[in-house]
TORLUMVEX-322822 format. One record per residue (C-alpha): residue in three letters; z, y, x. Coordinates in pm, whole numbers, padded with zeros to 5 digits, always signed. Layout:
BEGIN
alaZYX
...
This chain:
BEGIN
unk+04121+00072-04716
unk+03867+00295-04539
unk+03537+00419-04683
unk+03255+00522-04474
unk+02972+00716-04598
unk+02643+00861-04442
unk+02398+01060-04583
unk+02033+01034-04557
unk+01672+01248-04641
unk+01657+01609-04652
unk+01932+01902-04659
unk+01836+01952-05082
unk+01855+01608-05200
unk+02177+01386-05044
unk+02194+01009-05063
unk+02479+00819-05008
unk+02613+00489-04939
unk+02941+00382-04950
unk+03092+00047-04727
unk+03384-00029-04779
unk+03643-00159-04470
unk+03959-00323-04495
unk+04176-00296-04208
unk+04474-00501-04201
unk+04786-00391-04002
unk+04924-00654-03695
unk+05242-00731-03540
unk+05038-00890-03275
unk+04695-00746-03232
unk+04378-00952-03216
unk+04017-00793-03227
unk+03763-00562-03079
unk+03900-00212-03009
unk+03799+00124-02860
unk+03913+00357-02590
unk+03802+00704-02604
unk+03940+01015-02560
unk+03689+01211-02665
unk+03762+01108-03043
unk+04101+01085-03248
unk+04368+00835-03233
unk+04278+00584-03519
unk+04397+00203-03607
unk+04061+00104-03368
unk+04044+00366-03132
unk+04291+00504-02810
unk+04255+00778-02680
unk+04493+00671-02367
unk+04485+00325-02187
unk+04869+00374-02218
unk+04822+00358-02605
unk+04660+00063-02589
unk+04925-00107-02360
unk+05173+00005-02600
unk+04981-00192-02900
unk+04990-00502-02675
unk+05355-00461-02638
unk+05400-00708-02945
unk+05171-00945-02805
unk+04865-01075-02914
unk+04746-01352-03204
unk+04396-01371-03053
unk+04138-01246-02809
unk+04158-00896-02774
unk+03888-00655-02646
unk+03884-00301-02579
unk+03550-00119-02551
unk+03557+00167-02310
unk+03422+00464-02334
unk+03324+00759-02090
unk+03526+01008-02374
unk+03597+01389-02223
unk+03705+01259-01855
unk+03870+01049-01617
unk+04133+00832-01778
unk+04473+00830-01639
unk+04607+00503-01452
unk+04781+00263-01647
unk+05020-00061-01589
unk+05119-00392-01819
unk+05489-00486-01637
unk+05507-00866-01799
unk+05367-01169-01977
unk+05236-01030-02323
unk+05353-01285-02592
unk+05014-01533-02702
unk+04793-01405-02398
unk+04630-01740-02275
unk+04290-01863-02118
unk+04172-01840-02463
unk+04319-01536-02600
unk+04206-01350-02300
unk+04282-00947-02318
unk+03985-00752-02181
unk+03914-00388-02098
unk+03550-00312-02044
unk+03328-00029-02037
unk+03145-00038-02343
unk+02736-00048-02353
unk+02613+00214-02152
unk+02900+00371-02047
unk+03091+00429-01705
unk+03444+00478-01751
unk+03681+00618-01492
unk+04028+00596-01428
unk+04155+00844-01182
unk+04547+00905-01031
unk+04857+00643-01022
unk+05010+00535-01357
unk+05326+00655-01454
unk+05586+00585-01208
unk+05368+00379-00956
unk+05164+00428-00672
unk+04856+00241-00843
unk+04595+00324-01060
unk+04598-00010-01243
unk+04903-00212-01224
unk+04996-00592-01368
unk+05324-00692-01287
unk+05645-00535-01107
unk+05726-00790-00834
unk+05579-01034-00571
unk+05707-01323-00749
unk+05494-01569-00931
unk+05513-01556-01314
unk+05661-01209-01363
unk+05334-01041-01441
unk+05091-01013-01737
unk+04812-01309-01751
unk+04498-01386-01836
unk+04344-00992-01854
unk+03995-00883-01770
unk+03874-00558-01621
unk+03502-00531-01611
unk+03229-00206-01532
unk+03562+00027-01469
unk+03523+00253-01232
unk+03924+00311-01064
unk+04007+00604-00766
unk+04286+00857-00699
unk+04581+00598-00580
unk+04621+00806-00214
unk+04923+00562-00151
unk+04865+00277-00321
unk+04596+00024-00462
unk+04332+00122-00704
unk+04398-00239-00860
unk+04677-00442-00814
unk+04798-00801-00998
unk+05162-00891-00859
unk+05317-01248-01026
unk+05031-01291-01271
unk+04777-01565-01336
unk+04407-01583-01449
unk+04348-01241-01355
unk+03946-01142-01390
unk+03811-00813-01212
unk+03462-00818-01235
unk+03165-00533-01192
unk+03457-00225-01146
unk+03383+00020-00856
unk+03710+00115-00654
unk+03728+00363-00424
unk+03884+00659-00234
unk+04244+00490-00256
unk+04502+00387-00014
unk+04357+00042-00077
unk+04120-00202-00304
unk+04163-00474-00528
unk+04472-00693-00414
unk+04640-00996-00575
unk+04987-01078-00448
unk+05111-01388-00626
unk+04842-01450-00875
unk+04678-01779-00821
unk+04348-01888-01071
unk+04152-01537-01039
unk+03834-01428-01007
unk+03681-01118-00839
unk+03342-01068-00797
unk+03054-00832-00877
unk+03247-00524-00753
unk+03247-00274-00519
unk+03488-00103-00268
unk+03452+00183-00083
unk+03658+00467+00102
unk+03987+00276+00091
unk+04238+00273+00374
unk+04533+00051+00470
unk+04802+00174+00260
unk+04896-00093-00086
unk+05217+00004-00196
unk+05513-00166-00413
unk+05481-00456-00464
unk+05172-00509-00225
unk+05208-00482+00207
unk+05010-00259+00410
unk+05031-00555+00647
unk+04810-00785+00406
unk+04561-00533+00264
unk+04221-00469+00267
unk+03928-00371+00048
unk+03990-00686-00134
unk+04304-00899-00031
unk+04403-01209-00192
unk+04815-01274-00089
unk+05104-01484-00083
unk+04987-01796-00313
unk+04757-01584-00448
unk+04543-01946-00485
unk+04247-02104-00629
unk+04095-01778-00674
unk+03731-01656-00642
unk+03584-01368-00457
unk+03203-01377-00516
unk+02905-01145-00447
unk+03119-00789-00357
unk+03013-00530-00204
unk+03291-00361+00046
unk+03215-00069+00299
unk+03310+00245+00465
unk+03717+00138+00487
unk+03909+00222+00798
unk+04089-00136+00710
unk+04024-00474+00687
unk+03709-00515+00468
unk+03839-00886+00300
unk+04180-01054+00360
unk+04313-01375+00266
unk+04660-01471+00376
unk+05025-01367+00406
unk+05360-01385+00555
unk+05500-01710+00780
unk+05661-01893+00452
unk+05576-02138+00181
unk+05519-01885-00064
unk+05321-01658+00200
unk+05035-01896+00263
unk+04724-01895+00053
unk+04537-02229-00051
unk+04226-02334-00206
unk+04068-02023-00257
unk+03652-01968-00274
unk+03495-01649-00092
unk+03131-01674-00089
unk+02833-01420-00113
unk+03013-01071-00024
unk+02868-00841+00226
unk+03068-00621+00401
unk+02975-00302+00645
unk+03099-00020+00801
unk+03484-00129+00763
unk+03677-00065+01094
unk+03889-00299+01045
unk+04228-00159+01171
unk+04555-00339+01057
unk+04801-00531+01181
unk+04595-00815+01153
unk+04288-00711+01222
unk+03920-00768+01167
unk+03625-00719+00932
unk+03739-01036+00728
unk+04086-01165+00816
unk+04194-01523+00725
unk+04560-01597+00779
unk+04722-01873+00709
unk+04428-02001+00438
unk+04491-02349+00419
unk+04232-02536+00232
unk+04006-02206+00182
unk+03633-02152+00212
unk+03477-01868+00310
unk+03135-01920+00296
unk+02772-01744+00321
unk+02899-01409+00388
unk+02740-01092+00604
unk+02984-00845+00776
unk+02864-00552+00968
unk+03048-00436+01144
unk+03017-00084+01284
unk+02952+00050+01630
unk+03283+00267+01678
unk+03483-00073+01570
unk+03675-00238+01877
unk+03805-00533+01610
unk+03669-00851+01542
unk+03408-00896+01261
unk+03552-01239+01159
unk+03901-01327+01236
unk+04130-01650+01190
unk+04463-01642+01260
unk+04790-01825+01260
unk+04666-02104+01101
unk+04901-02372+01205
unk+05283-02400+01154
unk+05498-02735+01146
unk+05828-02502+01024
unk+05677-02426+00685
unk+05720-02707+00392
unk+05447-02786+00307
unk+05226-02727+00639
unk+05023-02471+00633
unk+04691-02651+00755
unk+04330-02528+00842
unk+04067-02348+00608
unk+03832-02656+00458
unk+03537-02445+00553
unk+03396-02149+00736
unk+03023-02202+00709
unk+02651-02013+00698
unk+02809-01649+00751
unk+02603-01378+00934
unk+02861-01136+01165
unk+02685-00888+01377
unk+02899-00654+01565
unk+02754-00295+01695
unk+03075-00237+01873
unk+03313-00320+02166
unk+03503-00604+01955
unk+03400-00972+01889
unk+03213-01144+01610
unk+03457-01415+01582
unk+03835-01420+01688
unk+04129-01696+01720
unk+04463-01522+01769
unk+04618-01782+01945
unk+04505-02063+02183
unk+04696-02278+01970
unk+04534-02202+01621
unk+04371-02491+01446
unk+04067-02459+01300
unk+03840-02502+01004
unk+03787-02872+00883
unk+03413-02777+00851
unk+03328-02481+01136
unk+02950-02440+01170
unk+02596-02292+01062
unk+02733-01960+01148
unk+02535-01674+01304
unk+02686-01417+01533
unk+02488-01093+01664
unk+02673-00890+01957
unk+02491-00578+01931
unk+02735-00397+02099
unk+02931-00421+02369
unk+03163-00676+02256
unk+03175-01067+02309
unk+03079-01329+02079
unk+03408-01500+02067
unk+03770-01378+02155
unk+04111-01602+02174
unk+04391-01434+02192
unk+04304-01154+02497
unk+04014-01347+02682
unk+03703-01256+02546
unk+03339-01495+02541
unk+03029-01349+02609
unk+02808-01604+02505
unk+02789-01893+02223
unk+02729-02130+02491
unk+03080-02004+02616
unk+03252-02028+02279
unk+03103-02381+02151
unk+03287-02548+02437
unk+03657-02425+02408
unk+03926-02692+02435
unk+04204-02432+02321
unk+04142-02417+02035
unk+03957-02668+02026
unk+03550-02650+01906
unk+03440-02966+02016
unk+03220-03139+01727
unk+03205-02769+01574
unk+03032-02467+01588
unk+02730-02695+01729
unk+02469-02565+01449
unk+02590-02212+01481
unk+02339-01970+01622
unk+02364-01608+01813
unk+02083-01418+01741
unk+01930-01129+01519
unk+02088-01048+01197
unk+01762-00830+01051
unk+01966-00696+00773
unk+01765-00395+00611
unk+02063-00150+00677
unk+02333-00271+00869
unk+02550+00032+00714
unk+02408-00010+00346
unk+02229-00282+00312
unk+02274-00640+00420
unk+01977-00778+00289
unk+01726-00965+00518
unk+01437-00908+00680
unk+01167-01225+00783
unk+01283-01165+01151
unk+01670-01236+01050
unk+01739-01596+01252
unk+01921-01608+00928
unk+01617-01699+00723
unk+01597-02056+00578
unk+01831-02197+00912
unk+02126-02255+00715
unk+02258-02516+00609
unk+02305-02736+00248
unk+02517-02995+00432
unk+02844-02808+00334
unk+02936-02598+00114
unk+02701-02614-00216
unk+02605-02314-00313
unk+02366-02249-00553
unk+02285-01882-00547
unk+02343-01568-00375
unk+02456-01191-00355
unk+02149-01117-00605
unk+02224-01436-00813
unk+01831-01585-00691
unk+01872-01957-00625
unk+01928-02090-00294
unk+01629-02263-00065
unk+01612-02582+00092
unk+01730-02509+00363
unk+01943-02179+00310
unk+01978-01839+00431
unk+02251-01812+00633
unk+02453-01510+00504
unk+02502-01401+00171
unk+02080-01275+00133
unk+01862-01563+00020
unk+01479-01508+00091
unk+01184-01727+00122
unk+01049-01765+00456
unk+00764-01572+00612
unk+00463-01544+00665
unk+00476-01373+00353
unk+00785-01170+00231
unk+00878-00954-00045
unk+01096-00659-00003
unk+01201-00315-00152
unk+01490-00095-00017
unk+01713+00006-00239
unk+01699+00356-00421
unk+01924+00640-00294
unk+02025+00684-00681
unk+02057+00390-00931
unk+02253+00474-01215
unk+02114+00818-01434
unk+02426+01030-01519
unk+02513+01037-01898
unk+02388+01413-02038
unk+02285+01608-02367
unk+01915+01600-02434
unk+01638+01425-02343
unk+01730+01242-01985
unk+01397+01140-01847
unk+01541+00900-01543
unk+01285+00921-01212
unk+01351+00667-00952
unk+01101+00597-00651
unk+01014+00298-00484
unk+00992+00161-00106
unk+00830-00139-00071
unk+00937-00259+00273
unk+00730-00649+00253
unk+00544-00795+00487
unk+00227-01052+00550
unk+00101-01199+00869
unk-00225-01223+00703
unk-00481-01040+00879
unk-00566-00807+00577
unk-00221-00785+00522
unk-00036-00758+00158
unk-00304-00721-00085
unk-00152-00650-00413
unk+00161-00504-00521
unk+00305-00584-00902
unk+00612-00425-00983
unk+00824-00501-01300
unk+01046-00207-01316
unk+01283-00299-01647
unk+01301-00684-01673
unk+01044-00764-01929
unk+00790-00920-01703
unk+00489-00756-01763
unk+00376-00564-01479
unk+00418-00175-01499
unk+00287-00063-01179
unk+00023-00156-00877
unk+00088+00077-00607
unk+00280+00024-00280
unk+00513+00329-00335
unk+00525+00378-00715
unk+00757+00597-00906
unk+00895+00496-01279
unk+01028+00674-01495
unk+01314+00560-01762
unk+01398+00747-02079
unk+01570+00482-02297
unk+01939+00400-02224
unk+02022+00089-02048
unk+02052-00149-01755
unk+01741-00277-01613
unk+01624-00525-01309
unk+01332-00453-01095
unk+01148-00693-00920
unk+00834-00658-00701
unk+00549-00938-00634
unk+00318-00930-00388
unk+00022-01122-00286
unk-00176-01155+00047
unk-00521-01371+00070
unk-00385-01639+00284
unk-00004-01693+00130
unk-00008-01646-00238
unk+00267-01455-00363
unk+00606-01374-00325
unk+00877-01212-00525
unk+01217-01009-00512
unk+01427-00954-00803
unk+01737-00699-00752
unk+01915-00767-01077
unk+02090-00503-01272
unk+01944-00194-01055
unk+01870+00077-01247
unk+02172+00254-01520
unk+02050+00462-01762
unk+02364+00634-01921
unk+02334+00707-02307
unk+02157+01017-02451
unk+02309+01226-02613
unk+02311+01525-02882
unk+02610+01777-03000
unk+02667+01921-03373
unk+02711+02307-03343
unk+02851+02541-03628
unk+02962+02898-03647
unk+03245+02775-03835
unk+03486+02935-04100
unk+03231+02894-04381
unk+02990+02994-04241
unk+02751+02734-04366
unk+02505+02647-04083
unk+02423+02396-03848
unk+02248+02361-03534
unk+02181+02032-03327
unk+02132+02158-02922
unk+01995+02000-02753
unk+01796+01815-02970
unk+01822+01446-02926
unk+01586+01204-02669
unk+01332+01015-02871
unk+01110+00921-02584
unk+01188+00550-02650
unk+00851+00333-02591
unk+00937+00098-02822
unk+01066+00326-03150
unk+00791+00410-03406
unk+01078+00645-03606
unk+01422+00805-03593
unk+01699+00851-03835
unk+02002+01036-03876
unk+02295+00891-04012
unk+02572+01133-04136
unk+02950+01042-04274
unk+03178+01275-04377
unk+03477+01025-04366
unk+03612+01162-04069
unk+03936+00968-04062
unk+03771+00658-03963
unk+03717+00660-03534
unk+03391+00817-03417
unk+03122+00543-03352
unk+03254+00289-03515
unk+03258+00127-03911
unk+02950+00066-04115
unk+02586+00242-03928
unk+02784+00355-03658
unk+02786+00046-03474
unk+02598-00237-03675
unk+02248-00361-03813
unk+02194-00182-04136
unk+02127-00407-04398
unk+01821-00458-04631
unk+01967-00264-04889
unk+02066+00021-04654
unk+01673+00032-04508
unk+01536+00082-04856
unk+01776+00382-04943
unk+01652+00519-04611
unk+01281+00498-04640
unk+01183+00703-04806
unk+00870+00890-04673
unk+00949+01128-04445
unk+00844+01505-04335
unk+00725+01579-04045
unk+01030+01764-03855
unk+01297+01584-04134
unk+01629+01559-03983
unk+01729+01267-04160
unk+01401+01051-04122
unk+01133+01114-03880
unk+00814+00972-03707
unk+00872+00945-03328
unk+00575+01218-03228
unk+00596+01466-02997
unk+00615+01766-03110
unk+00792+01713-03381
unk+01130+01689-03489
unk+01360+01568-03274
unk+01154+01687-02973
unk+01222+02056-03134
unk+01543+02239-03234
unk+01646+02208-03545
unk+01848+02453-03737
unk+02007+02503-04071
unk+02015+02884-04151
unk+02417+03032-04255
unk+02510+03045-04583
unk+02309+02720-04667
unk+02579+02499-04614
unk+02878+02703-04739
unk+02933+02461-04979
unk+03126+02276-04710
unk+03343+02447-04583
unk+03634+02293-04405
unk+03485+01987-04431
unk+03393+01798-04098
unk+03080+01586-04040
unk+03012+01264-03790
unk+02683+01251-03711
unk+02472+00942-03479
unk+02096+00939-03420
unk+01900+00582-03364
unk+01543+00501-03281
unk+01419+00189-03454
unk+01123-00037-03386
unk+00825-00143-03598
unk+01024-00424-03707
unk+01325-00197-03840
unk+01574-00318-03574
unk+01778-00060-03385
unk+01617+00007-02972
unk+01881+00261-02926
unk+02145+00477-03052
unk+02268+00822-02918
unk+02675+00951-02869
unk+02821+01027-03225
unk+02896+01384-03290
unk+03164+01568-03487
unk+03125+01917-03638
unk+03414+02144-03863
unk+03207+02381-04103
């Protein structure tokens, strides 16, 4: 049994409140948990992922989360080696970074080559399943993967950042997964035990690795393969019935053994649809590549991909959009509504050595054979914003509204806006011109986490365009996802002081067109505020809070200061330090307050906590040895919590 206190009003008069919390003890764990290495080990918190593999170790007896937080630095890599008794599709184990926070974890786990690690072998069922990873942040594997699922099943990655590694995100025997919302940078060609640098890539799906999904990622600046999907020349090498859609890929050179921007090998039954590759100008490989896809010695067949539809590939090098391998490859079921732009030097189409120059060229190959495919596909200008950054579209694209709702139905895009009738080609959807809205996107999104006040500036570009003669006429931009309009100007700046994630969207409006809008979801990070405890310690008996806190939230009309002494219980977490208050806790706290109160305070500038605060020594003597928790909130009009800072510990 745990008791958590906190203290409220004024240094001379303490009030308390006691909550009680019973925490029963597990063989197999079930529940929400922390990670954080900033605070002690405690029956909730971790301070190591290892820890918390090592609490799994007896299996689970329900869903089991594990809030992540930033705590003093990078986390060391971490593996689960096999199936963890009770984990199913409904008792899902997940490891995500907790509100506000950006967890990393940096440098192989023990005794591998990758950072994160499920499963030993390339077999099928000899890894952990049915474990999500989301808003991690993984780097430091030089010779391996940053993430890597080998025999497992039902494996979700979604929202993580890998990068600098020897390689992405790959999934070698570990069929019914999902990857999407992430992205990969700076990642070579090198996977490591159990993976193959042969079948790598920024994210590789491999050897019956099937019925997974690889959705809206983001993958540049690799000297690899950006996305493969295949494997070795067996019945357990193939990969079937996977669904790629909506990833944008740029600046990847593509080297490997099999080569190309996005390699498909031996994907039988596999869609890879409304996709943009660019790829980049010192590249001699193809953008889009399909190879061995026909065999009559493996049982079963390996047969052709279902569909390879509406993707954009421009090439500003010597090598070719698309690519066959072999003159004897067969291809996709459903081949068409592609665009390909040869910026370069390079040919649209390649088989095997003999290059095509033109579309014409390539639409009327007999070996393999096109005929009845590839007739809707187009060559012409991609128009992404940034070929090396940003891949969406600009009205010029030949992308724009040609595509193609004949296939494969999809119903959004990379930015989650619904799809037109008809489509963008590519993994952009925009309305058509005359009248288009467009922003680029800031050279800094996310506001790094910091003591004190941390007033978040971000500028805008707007980039639309009108044919109308007087041009775009008004500008509206929504800059934190509450639709009401906080600025008119073309180029506005906006700044953010309360802690969160926040889309942006711009409208404008022209006198001939009406209006037109872009939404970039989930743009702008804010990281936490926070404040620190100081003391001179050894009885000396003050206290000083530096820097002071931010209370610069917009919608907070007061502060408080919530205080436990119960220091055995995990930072941030039990009663106040993570929940709604209840009634009976509000009326203990308001009491009226002083201006500059520590405890209770009006949200004016000027005033406490936009001022130091300090408690002279001697004054607190009276607690010496004794260590203190401390968390400051801003509340609304209504009494609800807007925001809450980092909790902070202090020894008197």
């Amino acid at each position: 049994m745990t008791t958590l206190q906190f203290l409220a009003r004024g240094a001379s008069r303490l009030a308390a409140v006691a909550i009680v919390v019973t925490s029963p003890m597990w063989a197999q764990i079930t529940g929400t948990y922390t990670i954080d290495s900033a605070q002690p080990a405690s029956p909730t918190n971790f301070v190591t992922f290892a820890d918390a593999v090592t609490a799994l170790s007896a299996g689970v007896a329900g869903p089991v989360v594990f809030d992540v937080y930033n705590g003093v630095g990078p986390y060391a890599g971490f593996g689960i080696t096999a199936p963890l008794a009770g984990s199913t599709g409904v008792n899902r184990i997940v490891f995500q970074a907790a509100p506000g926070q950006n967890p990393v974890i940096s440098g192989p786990a023990v005794g591998n080559v990758q950072t994160i690690k499920f499963g030993t072998a390339n077999t099928a069922n000899t890894g952990p399943k049915y474990i999500t990873l989301q808003g991690l942040t993984v780097t430091g594997a030089a010779a391996g993967a940053g993430i890597i699922a080998a025999g497992c099943d039902g494996i979700v990655i979604a929202n993580c950042k890998v990068h600098t590694s020897g390689s992405g995100i790959v999934l070698t025997q570990s069929p019914n997964s999902t990857v999407q919302d992430c992205e990969v940078y700076g990642v070579g060609m090198t996977t490591g035990t159990p993976g193959s640098a042969t079948y790598t890539g920024g994210i590789a799906l491999v050897d019956s690795s099937n019925a997974c999904v690889v959705q809206r990622n983001r993958i540049h600046d690799c000297s690899g393969i950006g996305f493969f999907m295949g494997g070795a020349g067996s019945a357990t090498g193939q990969v079937r019935d996977n669904f790629v859609v909506n990833n944008t890929i740029w600046n990847c050179l593509g080297n490997a053994t099999y080569p190309g921007g996005i390699v498909c090998r031996r994907a039988t039954n596999s869609t890879l649809a409304y996709n943009s590759v660019s790829m980049p100008a010192n590249s001699t490989q193809p953008g889009l590549s399909i190879q061995a896809a026909a065999s009559t010695t493996i049982v079963p067949n390996i047969g052709p991909m279902a569909e390879v539809s509406n993707n954009v590939v421009q090439h500003a090098g010597s090598g070719a959009c698309i690519n066959f391998d072999v003159t004897t490859a067969v291809v996709p079921t459903v081949f068409d509504y592609n665009l390909y732009a040869a910026v370069g030097s390079g040919p649209v189409g390649k088989v095997a050595t003999v290059n095509y120059a033109t579309l014409a060229a390539w639409q009327t190959l007999t070996a393999p054979s096109l005929i009845g495919k590839e007739s809707n596909t187009i060559a012409g200008a991609a128009g992404f914003l940034n070929p090396n950054g940003d891949l969406h579209i600009i009205p010029s694209s030949a992308a724009l509204a040609t595509g193609s709702v004949s296939v494969i139905p999809v119903v959004d895009d990379m930015d989650q806006q619904p799809r037109t009738v008809p489509p963008c080609r590519g993994a952009d959807e925009r309305t058509a011109p005359p009248l288009y809205a467009a922003f680029a996107l800031p050279s800094t999104t996310t506001a790094p986490a910091g003591f004190g006040p941390l007033a978040f500036t971000v500028s805008f570009v707007d980039q639309s365009q009108s044919n109308a003669p007087a041009g775009i006429s008004s500008w509206a931009w929504d800059f934190n996802g509450d639709n009401i309009v906080d600025s008119n100007l073309q180029f506005p700046t906006y700044t953010y002081n309360t802690p969160g994630v926040y889309s942006v969207s711009l409208t404008v409006t022209d006198g001939v067109n009406g209006s037109d809008t872009l939404t970039r979801s989930n743009l702008i990070t804010v990281q936490p505020y926070k404040f620190q405890f100081f003391t001179s310690g050894l009885g000396a008996g003050d206290l000083f809070i530096s820097p002071v806190p931010n209370s610069q939230n917009p919608t907070a009309s007061m502060g408080y200061m919530f205080l436990s002494f119960n220091t055995t219980q995990a930072i941030g977490t039990g009663g106040l330090f993570g929940v709604q208050p209840d009634p009976t806790s509000w009326n203990i706290l308001l009491s009226p307050p002083a201006p500059g109160d520590l405890f209770h305070w009006y949200v004016v500038p000027g005033l406490f906590p936009n001022t130091p605060f300090a408690v002279p020594v001697g004054t607190l003597s009276f607690l010496a040895g004794q260590s203190l928790d401390g968390v400051q909130v801003d509340v609304s009009p209504s009494f609800t919590i807007v925001a809450k800072s980092n909790v902070s510990r202090v020894t008197f």
